[in-house]
Backbone and ligand atoms as CSV (ligand in chain L), in Angstrom:
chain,resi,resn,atom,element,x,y,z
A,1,UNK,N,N,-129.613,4.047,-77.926
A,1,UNK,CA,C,-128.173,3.955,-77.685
A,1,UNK,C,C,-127.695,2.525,-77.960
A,2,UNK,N,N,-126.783,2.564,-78.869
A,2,UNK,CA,C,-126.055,1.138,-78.845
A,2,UNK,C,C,-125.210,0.593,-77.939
A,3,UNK,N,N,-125.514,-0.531,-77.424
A,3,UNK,CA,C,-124.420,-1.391,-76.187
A,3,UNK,C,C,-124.203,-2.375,-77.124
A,4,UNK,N,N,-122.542,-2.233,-76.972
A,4,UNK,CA,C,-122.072,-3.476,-77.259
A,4,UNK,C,C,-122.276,-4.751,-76.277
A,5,UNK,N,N,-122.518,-6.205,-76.979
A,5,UNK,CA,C,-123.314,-7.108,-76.310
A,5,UNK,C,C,-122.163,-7.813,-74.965
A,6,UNK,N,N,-120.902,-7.431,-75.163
A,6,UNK,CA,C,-120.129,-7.889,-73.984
A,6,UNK,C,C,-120.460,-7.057,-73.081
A,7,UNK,N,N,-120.505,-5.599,-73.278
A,7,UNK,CA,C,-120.841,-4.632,-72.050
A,7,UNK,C,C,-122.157,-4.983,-71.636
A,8,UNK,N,N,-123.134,-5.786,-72.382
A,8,UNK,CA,C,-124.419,-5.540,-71.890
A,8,UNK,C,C,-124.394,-6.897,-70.912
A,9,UNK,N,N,-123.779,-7.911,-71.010
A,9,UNK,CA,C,-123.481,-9.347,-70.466
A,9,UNK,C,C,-123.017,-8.610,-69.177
A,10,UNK,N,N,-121.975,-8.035,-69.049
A,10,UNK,CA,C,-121.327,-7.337,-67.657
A,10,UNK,C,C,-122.350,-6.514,-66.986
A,11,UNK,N,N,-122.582,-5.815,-67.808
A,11,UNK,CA,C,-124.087,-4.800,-66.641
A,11,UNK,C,C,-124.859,-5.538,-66.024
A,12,UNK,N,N,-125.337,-6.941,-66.542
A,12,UNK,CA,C,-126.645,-7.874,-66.326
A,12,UNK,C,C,-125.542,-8.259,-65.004
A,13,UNK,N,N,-124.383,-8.672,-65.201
A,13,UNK,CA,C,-123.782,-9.592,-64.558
A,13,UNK,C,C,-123.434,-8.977,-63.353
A,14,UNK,N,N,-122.977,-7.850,-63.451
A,14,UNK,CA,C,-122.550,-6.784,-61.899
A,14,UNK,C,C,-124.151,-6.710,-61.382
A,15,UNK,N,N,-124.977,-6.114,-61.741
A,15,UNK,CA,C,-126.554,-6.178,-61.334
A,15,UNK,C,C,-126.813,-7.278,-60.661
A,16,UNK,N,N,-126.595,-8.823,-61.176
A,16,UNK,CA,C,-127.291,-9.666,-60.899
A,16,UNK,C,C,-126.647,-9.835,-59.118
A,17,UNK,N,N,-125.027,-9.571,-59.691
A,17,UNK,CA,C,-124.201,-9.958,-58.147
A,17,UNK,C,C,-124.578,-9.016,-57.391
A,18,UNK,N,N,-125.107,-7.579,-57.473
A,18,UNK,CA,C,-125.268,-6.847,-56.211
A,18,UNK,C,C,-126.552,-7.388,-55.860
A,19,UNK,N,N,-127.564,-7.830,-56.941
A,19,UNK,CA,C,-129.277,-8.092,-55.952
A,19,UNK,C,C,-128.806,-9.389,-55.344
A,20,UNK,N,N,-127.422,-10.216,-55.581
A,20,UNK,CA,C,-127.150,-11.376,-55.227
A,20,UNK,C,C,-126.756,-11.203,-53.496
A,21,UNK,N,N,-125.918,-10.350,-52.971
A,21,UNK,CA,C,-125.204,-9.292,-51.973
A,21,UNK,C,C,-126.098,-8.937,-51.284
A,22,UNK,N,N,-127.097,-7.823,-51.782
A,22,UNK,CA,C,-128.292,-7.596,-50.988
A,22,UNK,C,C,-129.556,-8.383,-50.453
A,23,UNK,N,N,-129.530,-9.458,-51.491
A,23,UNK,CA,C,-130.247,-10.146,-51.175
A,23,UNK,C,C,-129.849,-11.465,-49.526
A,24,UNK,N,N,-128.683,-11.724,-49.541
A,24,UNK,CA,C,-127.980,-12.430,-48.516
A,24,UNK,C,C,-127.795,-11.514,-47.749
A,25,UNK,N,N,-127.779,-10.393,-47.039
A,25,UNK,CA,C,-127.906,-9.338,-46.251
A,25,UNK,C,C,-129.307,-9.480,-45.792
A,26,UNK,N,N,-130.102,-9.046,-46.848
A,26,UNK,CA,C,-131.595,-8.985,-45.609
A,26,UNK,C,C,-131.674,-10.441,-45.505
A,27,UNK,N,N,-131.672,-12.105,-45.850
A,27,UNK,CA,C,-132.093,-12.721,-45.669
A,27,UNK,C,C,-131.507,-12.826,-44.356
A,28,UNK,N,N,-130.070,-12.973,-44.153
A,28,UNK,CA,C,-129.707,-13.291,-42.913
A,28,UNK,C,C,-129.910,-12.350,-42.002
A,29,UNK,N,N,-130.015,-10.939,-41.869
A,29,UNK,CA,C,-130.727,-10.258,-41.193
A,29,UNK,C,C,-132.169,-10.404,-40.733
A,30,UNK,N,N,-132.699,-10.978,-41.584
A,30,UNK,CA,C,-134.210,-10.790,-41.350
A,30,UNK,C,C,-134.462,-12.481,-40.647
A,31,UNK,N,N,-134.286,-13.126,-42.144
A,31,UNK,CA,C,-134.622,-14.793,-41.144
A,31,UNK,C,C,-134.038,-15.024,-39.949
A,32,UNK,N,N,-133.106,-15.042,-39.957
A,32,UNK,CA,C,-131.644,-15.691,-39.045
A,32,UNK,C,C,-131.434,-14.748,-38.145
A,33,UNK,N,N,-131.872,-13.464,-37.979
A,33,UNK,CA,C,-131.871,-12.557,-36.855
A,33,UNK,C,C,-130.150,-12.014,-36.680
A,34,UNK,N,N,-129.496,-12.420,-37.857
A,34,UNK,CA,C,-128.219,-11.981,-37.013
A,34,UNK,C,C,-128.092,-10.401,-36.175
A,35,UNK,N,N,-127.555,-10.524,-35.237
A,35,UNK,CA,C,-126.852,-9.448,-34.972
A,35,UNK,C,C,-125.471,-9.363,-33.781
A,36,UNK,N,N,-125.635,-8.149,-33.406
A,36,UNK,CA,C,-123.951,-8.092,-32.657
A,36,UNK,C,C,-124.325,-8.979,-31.051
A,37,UNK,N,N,-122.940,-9.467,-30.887
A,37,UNK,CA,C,-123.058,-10.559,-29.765
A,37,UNK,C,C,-123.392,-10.066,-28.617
A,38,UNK,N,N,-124.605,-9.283,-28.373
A,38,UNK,CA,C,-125.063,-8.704,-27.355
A,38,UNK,C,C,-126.561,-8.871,-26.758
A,39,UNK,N,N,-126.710,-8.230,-25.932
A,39,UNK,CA,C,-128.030,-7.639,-25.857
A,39,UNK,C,C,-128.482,-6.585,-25.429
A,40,UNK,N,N,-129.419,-6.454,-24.964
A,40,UNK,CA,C,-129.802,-4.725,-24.555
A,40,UNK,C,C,-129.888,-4.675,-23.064
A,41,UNK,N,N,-129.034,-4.636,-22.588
A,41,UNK,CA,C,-129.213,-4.286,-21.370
A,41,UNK,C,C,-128.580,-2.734,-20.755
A,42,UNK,N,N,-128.903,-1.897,-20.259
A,42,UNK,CA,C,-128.951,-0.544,-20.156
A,42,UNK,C,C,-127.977,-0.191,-18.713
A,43,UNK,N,N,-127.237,0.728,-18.370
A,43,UNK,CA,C,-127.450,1.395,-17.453
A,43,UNK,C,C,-126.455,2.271,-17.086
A,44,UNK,N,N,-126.668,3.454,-16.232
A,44,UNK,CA,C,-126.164,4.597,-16.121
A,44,UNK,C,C,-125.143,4.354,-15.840
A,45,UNK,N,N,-123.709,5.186,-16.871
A,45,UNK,CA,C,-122.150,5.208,-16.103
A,45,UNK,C,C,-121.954,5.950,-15.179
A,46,UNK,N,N,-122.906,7.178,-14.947
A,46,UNK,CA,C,-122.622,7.740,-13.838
A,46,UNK,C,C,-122.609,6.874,-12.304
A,47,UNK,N,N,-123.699,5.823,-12.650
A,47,UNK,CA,C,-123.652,4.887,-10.990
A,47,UNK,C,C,-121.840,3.911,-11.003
A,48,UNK,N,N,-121.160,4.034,-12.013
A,48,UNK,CA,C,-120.102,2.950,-11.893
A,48,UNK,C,C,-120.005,2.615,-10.539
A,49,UNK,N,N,-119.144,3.609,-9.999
A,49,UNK,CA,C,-118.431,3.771,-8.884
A,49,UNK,C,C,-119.261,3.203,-7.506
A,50,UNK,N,N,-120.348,3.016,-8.012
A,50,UNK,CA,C,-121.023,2.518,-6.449
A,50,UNK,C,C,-122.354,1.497,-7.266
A,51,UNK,N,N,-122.107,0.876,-8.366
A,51,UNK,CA,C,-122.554,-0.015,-8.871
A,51,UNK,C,C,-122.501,-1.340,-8.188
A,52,UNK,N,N,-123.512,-2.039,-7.491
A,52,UNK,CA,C,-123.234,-3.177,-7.260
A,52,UNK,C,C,-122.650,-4.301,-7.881
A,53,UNK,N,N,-122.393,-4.211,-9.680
A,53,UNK,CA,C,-121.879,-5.477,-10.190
A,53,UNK,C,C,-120.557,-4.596,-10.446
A,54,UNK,N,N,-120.548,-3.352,-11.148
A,54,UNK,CA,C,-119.578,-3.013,-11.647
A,54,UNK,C,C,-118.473,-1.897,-10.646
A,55,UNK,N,N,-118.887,-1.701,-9.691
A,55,UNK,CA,C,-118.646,-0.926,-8.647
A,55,UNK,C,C,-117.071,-1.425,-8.181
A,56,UNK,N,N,-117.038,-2.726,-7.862
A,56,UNK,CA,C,-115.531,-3.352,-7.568
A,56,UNK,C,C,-115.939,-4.862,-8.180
A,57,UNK,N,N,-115.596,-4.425,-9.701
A,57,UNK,CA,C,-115.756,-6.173,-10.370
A,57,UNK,C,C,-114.776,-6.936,-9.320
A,58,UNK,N,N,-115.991,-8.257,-9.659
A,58,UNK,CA,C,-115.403,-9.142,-9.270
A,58,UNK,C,C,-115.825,-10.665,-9.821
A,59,UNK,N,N,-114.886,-11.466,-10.053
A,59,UNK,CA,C,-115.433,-12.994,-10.631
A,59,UNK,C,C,-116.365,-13.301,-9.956
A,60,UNK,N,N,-117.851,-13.879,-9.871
A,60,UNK,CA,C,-118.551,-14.540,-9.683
A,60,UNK,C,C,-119.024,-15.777,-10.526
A,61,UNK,N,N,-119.344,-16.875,-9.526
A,61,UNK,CA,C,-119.445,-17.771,-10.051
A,61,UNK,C,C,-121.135,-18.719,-9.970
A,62,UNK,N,N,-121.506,-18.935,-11.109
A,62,UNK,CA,C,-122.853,-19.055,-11.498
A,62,UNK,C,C,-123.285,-20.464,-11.427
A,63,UNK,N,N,-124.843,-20.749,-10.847
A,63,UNK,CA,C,-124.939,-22.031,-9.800
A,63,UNK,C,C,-124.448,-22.735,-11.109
A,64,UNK,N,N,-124.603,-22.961,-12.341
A,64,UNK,CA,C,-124.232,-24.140,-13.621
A,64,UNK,C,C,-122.864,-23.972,-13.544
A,65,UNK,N,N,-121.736,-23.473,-12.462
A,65,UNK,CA,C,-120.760,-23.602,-12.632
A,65,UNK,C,C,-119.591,-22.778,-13.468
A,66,UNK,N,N,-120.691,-22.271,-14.437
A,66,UNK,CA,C,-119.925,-21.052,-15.402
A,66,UNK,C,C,-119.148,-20.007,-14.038
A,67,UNK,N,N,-117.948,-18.777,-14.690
A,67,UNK,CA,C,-118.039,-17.936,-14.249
A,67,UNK,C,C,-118.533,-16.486,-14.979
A,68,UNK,N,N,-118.665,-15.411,-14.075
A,68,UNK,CA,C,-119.121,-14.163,-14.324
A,68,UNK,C,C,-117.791,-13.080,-14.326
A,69,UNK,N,N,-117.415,-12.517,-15.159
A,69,UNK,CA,C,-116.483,-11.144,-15.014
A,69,UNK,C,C,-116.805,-10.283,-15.592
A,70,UNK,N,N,-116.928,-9.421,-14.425
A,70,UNK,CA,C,-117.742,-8.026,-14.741
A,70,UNK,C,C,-116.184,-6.948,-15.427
A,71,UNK,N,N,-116.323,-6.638,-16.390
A,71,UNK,CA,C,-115.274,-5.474,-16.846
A,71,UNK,C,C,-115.645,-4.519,-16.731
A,72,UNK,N,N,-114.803,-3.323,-16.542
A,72,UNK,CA,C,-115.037,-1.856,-16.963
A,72,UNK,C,C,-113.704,-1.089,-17.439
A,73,UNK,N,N,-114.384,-0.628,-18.701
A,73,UNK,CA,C,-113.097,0.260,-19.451
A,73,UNK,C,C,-113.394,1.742,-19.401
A,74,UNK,N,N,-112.128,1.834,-18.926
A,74,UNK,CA,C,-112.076,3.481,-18.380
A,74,UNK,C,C,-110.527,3.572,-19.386
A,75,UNK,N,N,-110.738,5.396,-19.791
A,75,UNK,CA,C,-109.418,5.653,-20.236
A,75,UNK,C,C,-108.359,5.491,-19.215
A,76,UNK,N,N,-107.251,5.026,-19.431
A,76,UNK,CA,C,-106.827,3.899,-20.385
A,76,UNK,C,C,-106.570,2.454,-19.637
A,77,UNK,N,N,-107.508,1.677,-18.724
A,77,UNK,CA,C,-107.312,0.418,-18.494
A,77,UNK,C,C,-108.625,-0.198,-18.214
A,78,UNK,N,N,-108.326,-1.670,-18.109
A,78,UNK,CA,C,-109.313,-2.298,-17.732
A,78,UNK,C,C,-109.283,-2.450,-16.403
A,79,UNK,N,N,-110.955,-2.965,-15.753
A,79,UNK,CA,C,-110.613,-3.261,-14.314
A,79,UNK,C,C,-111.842,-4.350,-14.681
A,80,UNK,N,N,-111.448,-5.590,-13.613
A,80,UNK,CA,C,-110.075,-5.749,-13.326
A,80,UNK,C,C,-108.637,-6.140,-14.390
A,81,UNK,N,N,-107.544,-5.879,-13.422
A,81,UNK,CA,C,-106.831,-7.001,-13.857
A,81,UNK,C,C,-105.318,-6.438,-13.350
A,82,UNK,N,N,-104.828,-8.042,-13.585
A,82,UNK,CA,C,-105.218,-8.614,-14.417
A,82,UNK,C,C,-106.183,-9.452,-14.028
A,83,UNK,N,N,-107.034,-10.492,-15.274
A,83,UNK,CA,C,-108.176,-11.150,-14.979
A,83,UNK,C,C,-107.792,-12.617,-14.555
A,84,UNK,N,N,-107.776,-13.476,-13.527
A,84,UNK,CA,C,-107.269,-14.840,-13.686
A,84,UNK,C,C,-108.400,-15.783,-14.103
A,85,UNK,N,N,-108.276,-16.760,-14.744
A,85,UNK,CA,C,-109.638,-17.962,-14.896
A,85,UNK,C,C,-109.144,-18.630,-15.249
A,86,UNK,N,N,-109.836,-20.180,-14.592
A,86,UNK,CA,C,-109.682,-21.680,-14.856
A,86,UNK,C,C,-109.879,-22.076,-16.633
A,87,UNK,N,N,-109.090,-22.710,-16.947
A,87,UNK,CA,C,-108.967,-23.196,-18.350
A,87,UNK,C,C,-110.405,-24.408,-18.444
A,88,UNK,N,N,-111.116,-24.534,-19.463
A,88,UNK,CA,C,-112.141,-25.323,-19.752
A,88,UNK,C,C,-113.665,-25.157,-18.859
A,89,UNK,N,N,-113.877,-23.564,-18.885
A,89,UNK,CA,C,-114.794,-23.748,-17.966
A,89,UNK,C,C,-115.609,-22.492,-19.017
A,90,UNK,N,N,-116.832,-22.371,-19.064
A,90,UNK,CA,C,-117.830,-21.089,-19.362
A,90,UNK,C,C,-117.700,-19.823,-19.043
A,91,UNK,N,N,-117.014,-18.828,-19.435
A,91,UNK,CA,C,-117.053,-17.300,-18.634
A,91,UNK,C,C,-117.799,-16.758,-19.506
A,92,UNK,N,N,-118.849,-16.260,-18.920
A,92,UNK,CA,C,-119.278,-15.144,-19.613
A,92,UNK,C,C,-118.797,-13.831,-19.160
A,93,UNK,N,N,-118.174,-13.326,-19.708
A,93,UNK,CA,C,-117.908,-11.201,-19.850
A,93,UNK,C,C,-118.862,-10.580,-20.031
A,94,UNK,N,N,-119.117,-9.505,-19.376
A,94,UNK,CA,C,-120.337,-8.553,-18.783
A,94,UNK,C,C,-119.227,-7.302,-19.157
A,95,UNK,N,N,-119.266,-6.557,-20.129
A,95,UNK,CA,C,-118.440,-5.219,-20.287
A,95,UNK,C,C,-119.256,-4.113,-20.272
A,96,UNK,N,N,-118.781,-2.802,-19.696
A,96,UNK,CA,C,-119.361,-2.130,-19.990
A,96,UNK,C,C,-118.359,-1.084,-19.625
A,97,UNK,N,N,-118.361,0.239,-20.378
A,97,UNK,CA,C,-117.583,1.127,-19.953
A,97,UNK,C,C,-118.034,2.878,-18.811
A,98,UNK,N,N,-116.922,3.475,-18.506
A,98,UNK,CA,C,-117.567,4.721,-17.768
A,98,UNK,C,C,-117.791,5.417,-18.323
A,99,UNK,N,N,-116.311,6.018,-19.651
A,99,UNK,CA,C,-116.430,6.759,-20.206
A,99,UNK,C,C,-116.687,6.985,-22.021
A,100,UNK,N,N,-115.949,6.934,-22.186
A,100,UNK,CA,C,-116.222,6.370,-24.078
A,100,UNK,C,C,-116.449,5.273,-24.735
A,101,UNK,N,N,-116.266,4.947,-25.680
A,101,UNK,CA,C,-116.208,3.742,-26.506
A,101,UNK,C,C,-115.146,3.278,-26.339
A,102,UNK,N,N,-114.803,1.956,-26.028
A,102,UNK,CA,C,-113.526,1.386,-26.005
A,102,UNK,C,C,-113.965,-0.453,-26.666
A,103,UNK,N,N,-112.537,-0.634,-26.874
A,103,UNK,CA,C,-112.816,-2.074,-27.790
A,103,UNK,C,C,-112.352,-3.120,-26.363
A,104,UNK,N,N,-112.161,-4.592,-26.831
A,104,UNK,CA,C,-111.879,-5.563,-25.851
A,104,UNK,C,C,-111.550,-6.936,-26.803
A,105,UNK,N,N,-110.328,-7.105,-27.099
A,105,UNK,CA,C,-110.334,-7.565,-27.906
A,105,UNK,C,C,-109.471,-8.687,-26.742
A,106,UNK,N,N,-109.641,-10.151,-26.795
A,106,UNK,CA,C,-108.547,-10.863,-26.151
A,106,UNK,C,C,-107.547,-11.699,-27.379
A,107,UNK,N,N,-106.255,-11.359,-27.331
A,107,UNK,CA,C,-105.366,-11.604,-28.210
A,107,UNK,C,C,-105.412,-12.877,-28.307
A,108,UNK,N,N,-105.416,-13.632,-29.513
A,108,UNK,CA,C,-105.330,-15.094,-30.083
A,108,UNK,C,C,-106.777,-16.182,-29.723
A,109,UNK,N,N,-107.614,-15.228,-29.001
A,109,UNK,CA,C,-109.227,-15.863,-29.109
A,109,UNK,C,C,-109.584,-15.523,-30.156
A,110,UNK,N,N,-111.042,-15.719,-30.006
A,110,UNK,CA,C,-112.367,-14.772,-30.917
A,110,UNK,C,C,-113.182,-14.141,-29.891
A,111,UNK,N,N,-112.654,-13.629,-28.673
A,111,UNK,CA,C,-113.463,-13.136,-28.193
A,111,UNK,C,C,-113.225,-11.807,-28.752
A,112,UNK,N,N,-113.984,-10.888,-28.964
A,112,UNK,CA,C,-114.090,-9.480,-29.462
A,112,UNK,C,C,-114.902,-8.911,-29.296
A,113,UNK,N,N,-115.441,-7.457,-28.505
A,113,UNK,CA,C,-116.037,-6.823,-28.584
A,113,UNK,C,C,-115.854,-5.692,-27.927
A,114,UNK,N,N,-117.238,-4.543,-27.938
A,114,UNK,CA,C,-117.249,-3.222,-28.059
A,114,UNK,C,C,-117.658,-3.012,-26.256
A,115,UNK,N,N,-116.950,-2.067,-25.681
A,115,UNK,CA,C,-117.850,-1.720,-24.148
A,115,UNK,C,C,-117.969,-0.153,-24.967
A,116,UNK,N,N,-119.166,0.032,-24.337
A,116,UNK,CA,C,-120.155,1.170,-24.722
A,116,UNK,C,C,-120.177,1.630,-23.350
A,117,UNK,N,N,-120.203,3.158,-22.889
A,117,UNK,CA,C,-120.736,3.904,-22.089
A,117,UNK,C,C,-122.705,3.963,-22.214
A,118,UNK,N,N,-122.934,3.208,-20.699
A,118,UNK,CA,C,-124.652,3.159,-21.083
A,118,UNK,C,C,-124.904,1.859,-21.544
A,119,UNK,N,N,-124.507,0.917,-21.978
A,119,UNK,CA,C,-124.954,-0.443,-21.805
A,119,UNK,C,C,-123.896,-1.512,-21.403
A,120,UNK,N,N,-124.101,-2.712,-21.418
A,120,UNK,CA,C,-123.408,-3.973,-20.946
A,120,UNK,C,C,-123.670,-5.075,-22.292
A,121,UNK,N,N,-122.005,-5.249,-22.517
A,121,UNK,CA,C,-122.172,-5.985,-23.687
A,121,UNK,C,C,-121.385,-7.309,-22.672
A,122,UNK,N,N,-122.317,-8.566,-23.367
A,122,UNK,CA,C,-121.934,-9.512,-22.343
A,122,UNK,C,C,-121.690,-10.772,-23.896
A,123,UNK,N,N,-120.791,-11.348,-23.366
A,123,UNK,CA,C,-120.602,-13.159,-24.264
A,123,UNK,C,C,-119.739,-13.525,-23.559
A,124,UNK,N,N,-120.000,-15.364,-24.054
A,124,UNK,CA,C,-119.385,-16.423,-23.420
A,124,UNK,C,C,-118.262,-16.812,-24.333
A,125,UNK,N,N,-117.407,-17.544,-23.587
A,125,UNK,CA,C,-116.559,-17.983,-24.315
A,125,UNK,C,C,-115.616,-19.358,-22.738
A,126,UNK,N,N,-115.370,-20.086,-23.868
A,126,UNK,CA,C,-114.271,-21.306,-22.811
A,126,UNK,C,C,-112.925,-21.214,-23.332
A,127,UNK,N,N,-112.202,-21.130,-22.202
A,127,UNK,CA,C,-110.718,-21.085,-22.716
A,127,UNK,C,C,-110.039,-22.304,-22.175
A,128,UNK,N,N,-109.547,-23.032,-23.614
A,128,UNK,CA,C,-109.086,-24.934,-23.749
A,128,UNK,C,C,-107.635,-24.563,-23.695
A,129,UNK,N,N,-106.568,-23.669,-23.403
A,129,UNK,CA,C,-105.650,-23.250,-23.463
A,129,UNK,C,C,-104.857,-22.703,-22.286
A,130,UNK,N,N,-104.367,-22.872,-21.016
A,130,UNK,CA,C,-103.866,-21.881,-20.007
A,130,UNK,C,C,-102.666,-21.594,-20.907
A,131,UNK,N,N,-102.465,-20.230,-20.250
A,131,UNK,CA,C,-101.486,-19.235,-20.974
A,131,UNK,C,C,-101.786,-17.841,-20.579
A,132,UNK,N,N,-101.109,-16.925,-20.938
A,132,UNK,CA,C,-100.961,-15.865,-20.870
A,132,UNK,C,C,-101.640,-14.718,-22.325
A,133,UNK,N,N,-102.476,-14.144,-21.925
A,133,UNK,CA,C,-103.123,-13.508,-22.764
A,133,UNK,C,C,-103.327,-12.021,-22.626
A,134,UNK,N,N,-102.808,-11.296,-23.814
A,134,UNK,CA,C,-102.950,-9.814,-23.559
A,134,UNK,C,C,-104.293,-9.569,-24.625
A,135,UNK,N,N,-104.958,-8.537,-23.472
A,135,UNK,CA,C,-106.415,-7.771,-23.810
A,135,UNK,C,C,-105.808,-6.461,-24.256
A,136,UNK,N,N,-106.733,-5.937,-25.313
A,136,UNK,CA,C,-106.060,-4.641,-26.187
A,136,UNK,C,C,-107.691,-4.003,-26.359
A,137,UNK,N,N,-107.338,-2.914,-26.238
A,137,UNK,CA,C,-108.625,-2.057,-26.938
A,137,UNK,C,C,-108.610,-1.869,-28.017
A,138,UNK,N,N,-109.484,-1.857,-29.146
A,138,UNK,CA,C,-109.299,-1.524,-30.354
A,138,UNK,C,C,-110.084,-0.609,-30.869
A,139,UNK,N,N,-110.647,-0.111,-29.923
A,139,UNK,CA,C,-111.131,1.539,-30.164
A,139,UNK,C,C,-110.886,2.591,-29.751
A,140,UNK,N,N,-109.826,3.280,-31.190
A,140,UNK,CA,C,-109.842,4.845,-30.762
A,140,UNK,C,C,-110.469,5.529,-29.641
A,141,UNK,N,N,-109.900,5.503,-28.373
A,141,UNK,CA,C,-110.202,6.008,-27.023
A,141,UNK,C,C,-109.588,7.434,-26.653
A,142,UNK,N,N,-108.572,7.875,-27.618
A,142,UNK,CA,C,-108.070,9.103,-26.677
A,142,UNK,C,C,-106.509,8.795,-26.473
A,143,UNK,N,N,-105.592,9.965,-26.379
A,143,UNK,CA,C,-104.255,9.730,-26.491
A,143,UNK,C,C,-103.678,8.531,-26.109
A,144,UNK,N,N,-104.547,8.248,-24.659
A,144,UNK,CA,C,-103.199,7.042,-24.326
A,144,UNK,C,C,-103.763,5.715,-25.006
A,145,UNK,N,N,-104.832,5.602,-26.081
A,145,UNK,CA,C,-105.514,4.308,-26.385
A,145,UNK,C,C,-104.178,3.299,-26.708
A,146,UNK,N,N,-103.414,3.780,-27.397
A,146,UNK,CA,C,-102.840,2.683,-27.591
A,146,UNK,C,C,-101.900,1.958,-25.914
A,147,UNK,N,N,-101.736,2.622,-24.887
A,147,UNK,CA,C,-101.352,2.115,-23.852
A,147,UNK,C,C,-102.445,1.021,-23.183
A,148,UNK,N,N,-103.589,1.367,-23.466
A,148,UNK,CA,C,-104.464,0.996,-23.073
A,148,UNK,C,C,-104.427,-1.069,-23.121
A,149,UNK,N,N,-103.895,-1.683,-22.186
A,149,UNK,CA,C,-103.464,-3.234,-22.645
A,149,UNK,C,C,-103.778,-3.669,-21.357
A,150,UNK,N,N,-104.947,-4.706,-21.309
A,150,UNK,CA,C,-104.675,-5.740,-19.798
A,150,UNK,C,C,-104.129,-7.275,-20.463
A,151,UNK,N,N,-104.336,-7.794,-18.982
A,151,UNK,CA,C,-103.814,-9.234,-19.058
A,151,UNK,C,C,-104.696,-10.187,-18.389
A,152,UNK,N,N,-104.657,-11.390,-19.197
A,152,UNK,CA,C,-105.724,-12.296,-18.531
A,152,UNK,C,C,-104.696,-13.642,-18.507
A,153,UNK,N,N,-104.952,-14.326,-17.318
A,153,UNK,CA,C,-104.267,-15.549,-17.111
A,153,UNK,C,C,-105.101,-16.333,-16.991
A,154,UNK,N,N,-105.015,-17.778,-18.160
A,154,UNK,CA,C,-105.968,-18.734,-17.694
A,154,UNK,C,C,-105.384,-20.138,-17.306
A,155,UNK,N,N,-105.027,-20.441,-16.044
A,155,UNK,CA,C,-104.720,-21.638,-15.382
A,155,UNK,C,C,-105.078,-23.047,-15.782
L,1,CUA,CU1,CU,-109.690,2.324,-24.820
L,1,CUA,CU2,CU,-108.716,2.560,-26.971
């Protein structure tokens, strides 16, 4: 079969960029370990309700001074909230949900992530900003998802 030599320059060239693509995928997967800002920590939604952390969140505060806020997303809100916290300090978020998948997104951070029914997705983050901040789910939860909005105040 004859290829003309511009088409054959482009085939080499789309080829080269996808082993280029795949290749930066497993490296940073594999060397660099990336993955989602979590870890594996497990446990039954059926205990919510009489859960010692998640049972009646509440801020705790950790001997290095950080704080702890335990979330839980239930159709359609968060608890708590709203959430209050000191500006310039370590919080780590402990999420986890009762019932479905729900998102947690805090508006004008980078904090972002997923609460899963059955595990606890936890990250840190410092907030250099007091203000008023609305939390949004961003996962398709079920009719009222889009009502679904808390508020976090950071002093
Ligand atoms: Cu919860 Cu969408």
């Amino acid at each position: 079969m004859e290829v003309d030599v511009y088409e054959r320059v482009w085939m080499w060239a789309a080829t080269a960029l996808i082993a280029l693509f795949l290749g930066a995928i497993l490296l940073t997967a594999g060397a660099q370990a990336i993955q989602p800002p979590s870890h594996i920590e497990t446990l039954d939604p059926t205990t919510i309700p009489t859960h010692p952390e998640f049972g009646k969140p509440a801020i705790a505060r950790r001997p290095d001074g950080g704080l702890v806020v335990p979330v839980v997303a239930t159709m359609f809100a968060f608890n708590p909230d709203p959430i209050e916290l000191p500006a310039n300090v370590p919080v780590t978020f402990r999420l986890t949900s009762a019932d479905v998948i729900h998102g947690f997104v805090i508006v004008g951070t980078n904090a972002n992530a997923m609460a899963m029914p059955g595990y606890v997705t936890e990250f840190t983050i410092t907030f250099s900003r007091a203000g008023e901040y609305p939390i949004a789910c961003h996962e398709y939860c079920g009719l009222m998802h889009h009502m679904m909005v808390g508020k976090l105040v950071v002093k």
